[in-house]
C-alpha positions in Angstrom: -23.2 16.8 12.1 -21.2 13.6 12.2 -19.6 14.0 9.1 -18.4 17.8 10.1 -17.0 16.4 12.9 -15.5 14.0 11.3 -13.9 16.5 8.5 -12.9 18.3 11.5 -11.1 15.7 13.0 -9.7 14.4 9.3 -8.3 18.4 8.7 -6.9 18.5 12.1 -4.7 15.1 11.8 -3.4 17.0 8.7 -2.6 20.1 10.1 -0.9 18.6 13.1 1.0 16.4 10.1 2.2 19.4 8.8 3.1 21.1 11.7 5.2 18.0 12.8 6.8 17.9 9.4 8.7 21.8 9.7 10.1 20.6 13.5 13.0 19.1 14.3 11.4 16.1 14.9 9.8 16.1 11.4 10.2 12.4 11.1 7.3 11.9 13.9 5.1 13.0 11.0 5.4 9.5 9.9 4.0 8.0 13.0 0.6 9.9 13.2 -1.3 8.4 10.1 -0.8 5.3 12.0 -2.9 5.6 15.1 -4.8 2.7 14.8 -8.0 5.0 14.3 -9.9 2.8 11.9 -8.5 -0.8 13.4 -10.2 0.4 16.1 -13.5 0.7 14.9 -13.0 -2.2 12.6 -12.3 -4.5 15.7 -15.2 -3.2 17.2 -17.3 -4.0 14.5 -16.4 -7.8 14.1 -15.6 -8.2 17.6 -19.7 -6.9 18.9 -20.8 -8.5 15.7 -19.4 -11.7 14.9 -17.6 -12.6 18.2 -14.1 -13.5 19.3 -12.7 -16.3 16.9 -13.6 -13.9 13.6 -12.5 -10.9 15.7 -8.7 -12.9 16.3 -8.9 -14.2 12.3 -9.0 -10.2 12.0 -6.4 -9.3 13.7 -4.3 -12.0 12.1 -4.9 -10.5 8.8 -3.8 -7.2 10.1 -0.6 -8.6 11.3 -0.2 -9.8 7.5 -1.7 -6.3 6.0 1.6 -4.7 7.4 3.3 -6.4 4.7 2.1 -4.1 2.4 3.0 -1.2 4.1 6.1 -2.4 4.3 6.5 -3.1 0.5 5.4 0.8 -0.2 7.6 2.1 2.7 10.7 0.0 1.4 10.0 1.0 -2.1 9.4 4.5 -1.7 12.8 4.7 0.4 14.5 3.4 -3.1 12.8 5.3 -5.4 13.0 8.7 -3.7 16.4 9.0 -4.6 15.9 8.2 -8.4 12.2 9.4 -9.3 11.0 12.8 -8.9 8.9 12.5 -5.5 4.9 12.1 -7.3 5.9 9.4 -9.7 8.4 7.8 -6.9 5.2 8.5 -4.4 2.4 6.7 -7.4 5.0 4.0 -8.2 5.1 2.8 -4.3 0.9 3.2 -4.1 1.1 0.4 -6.8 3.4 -2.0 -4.9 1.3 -1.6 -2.1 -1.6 -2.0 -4.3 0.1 -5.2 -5.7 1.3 -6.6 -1.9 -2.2 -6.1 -0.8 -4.5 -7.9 -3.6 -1.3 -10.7 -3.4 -2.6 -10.9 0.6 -6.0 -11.4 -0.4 -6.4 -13.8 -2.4 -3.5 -15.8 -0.5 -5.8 -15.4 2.6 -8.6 -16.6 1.2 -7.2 -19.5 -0.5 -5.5 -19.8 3.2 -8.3 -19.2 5.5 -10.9 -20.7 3.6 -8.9 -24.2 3.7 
């Protein structure tokens, strides 16, 4: 029953995307994929499991993991205009794929010092 409930809510997010993105407000459509949804379970986790000082190293990491966002938002702004939108759309996946393994292992060769 979870799991329907959570398709439910998963299929709704979508069409409330798509609904913002034929308003006049389309750009809002941008904003709802980033309600914090799974940061908030995620702090949850680490902060009932592990306690406060892992729970803030988390939250320092997702200051950092907004980098990559960053790097596929910025890119895809560029290559919109001279791609066709899926290759423009796979081509900034893989600079955020790049940005984010880049914050990995720099964390852990950071935090683990």
């Amino acid at each position: 029953m979870a799991l329907v409930l959570k398709a439910l809510l998963g299929g709704a997010v979508v069409v409330l995307i798509a609904l913002l993105a034929k308003t006049r407000n389309y750009y809002i459509a941008g904003l709802v994929p980033l309600f914090p949804t799974f940061a908030l379970i995620a702090h949850y986790i680490v902060g009932s499991e592990r306690g406060p000082a892992d729970l803030k190293a988390t939250v320092l990491f997702g200051l950092w993991a907004v980098l990559p966002y960053l790097g596929y938002l910025g890119s895809l702004y560029v290559l919109v205009d001279r791609l066709p939108l899926v290759p423009a759309l796979a081509a900034a996946t893989l600079v955020w794929l790049a940005l984010a393994v880049l914050l990995v292992l720099a964390w852990g060769r950071w935090h683990s010092a």
